[in-house]
N, C-alpha and C positions, 0 to 999 in steps of 0.2 A: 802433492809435494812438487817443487819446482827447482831446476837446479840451479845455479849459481856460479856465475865464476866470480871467485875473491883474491884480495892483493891484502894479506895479514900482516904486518910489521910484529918483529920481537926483538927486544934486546934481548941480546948474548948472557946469557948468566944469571938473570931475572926472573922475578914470576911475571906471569904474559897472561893477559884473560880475553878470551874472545865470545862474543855473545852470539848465537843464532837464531834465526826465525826461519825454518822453514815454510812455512805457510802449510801447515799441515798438522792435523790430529797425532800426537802420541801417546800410546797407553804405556801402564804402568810396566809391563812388561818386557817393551819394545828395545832393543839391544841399536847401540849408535857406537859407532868406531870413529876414529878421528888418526889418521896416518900420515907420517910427513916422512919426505924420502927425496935424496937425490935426482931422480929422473920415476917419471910414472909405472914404470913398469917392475918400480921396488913397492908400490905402495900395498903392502900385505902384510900379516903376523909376521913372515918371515925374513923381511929386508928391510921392513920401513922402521927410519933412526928415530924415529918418535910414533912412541902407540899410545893412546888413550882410548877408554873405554866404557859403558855405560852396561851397565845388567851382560858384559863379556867379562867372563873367565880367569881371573889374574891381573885385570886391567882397570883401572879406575881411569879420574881427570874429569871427566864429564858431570859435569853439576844438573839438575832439573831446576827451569826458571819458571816456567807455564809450560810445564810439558805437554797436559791437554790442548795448547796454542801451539805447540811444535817450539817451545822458547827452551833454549838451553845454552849452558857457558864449559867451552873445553879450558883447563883447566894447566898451561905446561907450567912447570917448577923449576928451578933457576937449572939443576942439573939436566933435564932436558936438552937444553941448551950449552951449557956453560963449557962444552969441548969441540963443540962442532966448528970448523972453519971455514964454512959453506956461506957462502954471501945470500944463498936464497933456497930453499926446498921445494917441492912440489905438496900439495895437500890434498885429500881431498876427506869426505865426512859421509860416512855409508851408515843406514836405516836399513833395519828389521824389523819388519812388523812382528810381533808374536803371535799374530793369526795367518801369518804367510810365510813361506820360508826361500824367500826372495831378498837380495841383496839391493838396494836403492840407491844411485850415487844420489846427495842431495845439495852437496856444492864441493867444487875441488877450485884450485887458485894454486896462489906461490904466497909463500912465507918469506918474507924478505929480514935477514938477521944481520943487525945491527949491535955496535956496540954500546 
């Protein structure tokens, strides 16, 4: 897996789809988080203003594209956004293998929110 830095545009209020390719094998199993936050050191379960999730707990948004290719789409929904007055967020999209219990950043960027 190889990491990434990305520049996501979203409008405000809107559904927003972002596609990934890690360049990397995932199995069926494999848990992927996707966190967006004011500054980087919000970006966790417990700060970041947008969580999505994949085989995580309470959390959906993340679709499977060719996940055995590492292909997958996060998924925000109008309310996601539709309050925040933040011109731009920080992101970034963490992998778990289900054979390792090791956290992977695999690409972080800024979410730029537009109207």
């Amino acid at each position: 897996m190889t990491l990434s830095d990305t520049v996501l545009e979203a409008i405000r209020g809107d559904d927003n789809f972002y596609d990934f390719d890690i360049t990397g094998d995932l199995d069926a199993g494999d848990k992927i988080w996707f966190r967006a936050a004011r500054k980087e050191s919000e970006l966790n379960d417990t700060n970041a203003l947008i969580k999505k999730g994949r085989n995580v707990a309470g959390q959906s948004g993340i679709a499977d594209l060719n996940i055995g290719q590492g292909q997958f789409q996060v998924q925000l929904e109008p309310a996601d956004t539709a309050t925040l007055t933040d011109k731009a967020l920080v992101f970034h999209v963490v992998v778990q293998k289900a054979d390792v219990n090791m956290d992977t950043t695999v690409a972080k960027g800024v979410i730029r929110l537009t109207e």
